[in-house]
MARSE-647814 format. One record per residue (C-alpha): residue in three letters; z, y, x. Coordinates in steps of 0.02 Angstrom, whole numbers, plus 50000, padded with zeros to 5 digits. Last residue first. Layout:
// residues N
alaZYX/...
//
This chain:
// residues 241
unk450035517952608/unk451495506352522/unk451225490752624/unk451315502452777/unk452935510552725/unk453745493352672/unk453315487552843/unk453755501052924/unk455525499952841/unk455715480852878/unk455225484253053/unk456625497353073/unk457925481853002/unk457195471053146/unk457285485453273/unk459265486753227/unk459585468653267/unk458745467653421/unk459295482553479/unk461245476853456/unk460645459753562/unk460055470153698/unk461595479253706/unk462775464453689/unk461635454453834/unk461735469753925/unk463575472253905/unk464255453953935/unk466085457453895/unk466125436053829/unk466725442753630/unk465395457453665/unk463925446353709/unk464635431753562/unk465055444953424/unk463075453653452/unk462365434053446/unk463185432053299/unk462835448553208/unk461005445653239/unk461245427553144/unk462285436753030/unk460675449953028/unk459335432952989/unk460295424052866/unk460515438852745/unk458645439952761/unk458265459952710/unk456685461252590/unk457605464152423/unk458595478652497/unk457315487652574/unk457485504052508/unk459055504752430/unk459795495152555/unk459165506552680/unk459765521652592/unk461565514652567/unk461525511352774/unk461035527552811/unk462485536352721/unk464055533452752/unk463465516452883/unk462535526053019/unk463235544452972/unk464895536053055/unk463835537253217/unk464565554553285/unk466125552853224/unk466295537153338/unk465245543453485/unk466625557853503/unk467975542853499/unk467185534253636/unk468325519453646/unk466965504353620/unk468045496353515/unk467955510053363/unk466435508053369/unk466115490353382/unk467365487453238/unk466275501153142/unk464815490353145/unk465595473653077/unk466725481352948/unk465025491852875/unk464495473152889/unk465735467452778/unk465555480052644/unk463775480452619/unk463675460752608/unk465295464352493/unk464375476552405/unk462705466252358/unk461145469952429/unk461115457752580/unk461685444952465/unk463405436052477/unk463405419552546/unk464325424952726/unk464775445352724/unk466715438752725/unk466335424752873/unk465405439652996/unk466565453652958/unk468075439253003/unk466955435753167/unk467065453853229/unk468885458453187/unk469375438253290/unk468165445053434/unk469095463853427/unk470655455353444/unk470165445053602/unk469845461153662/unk468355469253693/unk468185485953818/unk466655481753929/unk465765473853754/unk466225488153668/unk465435498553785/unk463845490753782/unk463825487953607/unk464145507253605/unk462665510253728/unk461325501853573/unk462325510453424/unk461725529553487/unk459915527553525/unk459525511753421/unk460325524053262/unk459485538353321/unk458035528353303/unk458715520653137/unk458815540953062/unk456775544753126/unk456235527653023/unk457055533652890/unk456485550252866/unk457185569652903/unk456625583952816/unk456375574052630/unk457635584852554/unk458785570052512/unk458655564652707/unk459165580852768/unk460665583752639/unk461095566652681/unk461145569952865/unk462235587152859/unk463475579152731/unk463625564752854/unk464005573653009/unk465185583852913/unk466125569252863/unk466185562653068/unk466735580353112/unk468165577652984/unk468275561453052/unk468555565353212/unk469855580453191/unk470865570153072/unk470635568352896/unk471545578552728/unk473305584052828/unk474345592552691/unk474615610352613/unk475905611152481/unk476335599952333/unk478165592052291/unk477965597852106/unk476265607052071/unk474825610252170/unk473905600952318/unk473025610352458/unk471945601252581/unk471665599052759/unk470425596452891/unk468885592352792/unk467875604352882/unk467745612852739/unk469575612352691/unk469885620952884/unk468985636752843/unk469795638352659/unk471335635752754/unk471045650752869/unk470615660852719/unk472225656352602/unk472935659952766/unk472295678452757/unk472575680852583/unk474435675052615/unk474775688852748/unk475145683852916/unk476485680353020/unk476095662053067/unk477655657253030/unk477935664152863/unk476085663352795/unk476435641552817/unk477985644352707/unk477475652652562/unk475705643852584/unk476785627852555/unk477095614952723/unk476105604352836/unk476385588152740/unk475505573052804/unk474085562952691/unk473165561652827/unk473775559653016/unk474755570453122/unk474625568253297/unk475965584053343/unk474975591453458/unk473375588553349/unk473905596653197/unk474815610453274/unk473105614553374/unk472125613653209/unk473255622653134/unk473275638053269/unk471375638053263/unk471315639753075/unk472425652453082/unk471455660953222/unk469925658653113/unk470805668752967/unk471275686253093/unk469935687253186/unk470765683053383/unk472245689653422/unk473365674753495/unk474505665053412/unk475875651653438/unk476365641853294/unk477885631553277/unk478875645253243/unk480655645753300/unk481445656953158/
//
């Protein structure tokens, strides 16, 4: 049999691991695609099943793949690359935050420092489709309250539109922590004190920099926006003390 895995000694599990990931990214599959049984998978990568059971077990935690039993079941495609890294990113930073080693007002100025240059570079890469994606966030978070899901939901829509827009697909996993888990704290925290009015007013004047591929005026406008939500927390904080 042609095997669709080359391999090359390394320790024994992480080359599997290696070898998937590389089969997985030559061939751009996505989730939910089949890579094959353990059976099958042991086969062509010539190695015992304890040792792929191994190699997988490396890849599940990454969120890579996972294994599904039963009828039609087998090994399949769980994320991609990015957003396994993306997941993991998130774990890490939620762990940090629920243990109190990292705060709130440290997580938005990472946030200023990575979301401010992807405004930038959305607003150097827009489209006339990413205007319409931006302005459709803005109308469905419109009379809902700041709190409520589809408030939380629409402008999760907003922010990862200019990600995903701004083509950096390393800065994309990297900022997904923003709205998986940083964005449920904040409304937790400040919830009640957020003006709905005030961010799609922000979000407005973020659309119209990047809709017109004005990058300073879409990266000032993006700090603008998250230094009023890191005021909110300081405030609380201070009010609190």
């Amino acid at each position: 049999m042609t095997q669709r895995f080359q391999s090359q000694r390394r320790d024994a599990s992480e080359q599997v691991a290696f070898e998937i990931r590389r089969f997985v990214s030559a061939r751009g599959l996505g989730p939910g695609e089949r890579l094959g049984t353990e059976q099958e998978l042991a086969a062509e990568l010539g190695v015992s099943r304890p040792t792929l059971r191994e190699g997988l077990r490396l890849l599940a935690g990454s969120h890579l793949v996972r294994a599904s039993q039963g009828p039609g079941g087998g090994i399949f495609v769980d994320s991609t690359q990015n957003e396994g890294m993306g997941r993991n990113v998130s774990e890490s930073i939620a762990a940090m935050l629920e243990t109190d080693s990292v705060s709130l007002h440290e997580l938005l100025d990472a946030r200023v420092n990575l979301e401010v240059p992807l405004a930038g570079l959305a607003a150097r890469n827009a489209t006339a489709q990413t205007a319409t994606d931006l302005q459709a966030a803005i109308a469905e978070a419109e009379g809902n309250h700041p709190a409520a899901e589809p408030f939380r939901i629409a402008d999760a829509r907003f922010h990862r539109v200019i990600a995903a827009t701004a083509g950096n697909e390393i800065l994309r996993a990297f900022t997904s922590w923003t709205l998986d888990v940083l964005q449920p704290s904040l409304i937790d925290t400040i919830g009640g004190s957020i003006d709905g009015a005030a961010i799609l007013a922000q979000h407005g004047e973020i659309e119209r920099a990047i809709r017109l591929r004005r990058p300073a005026a879409a990266e000032r406008a993006m700090r603008r926006h998250l230094e009023y939500l890191r005021e909110l927390v300081d405030a609380l904080k201070e009010g609190g003390s």
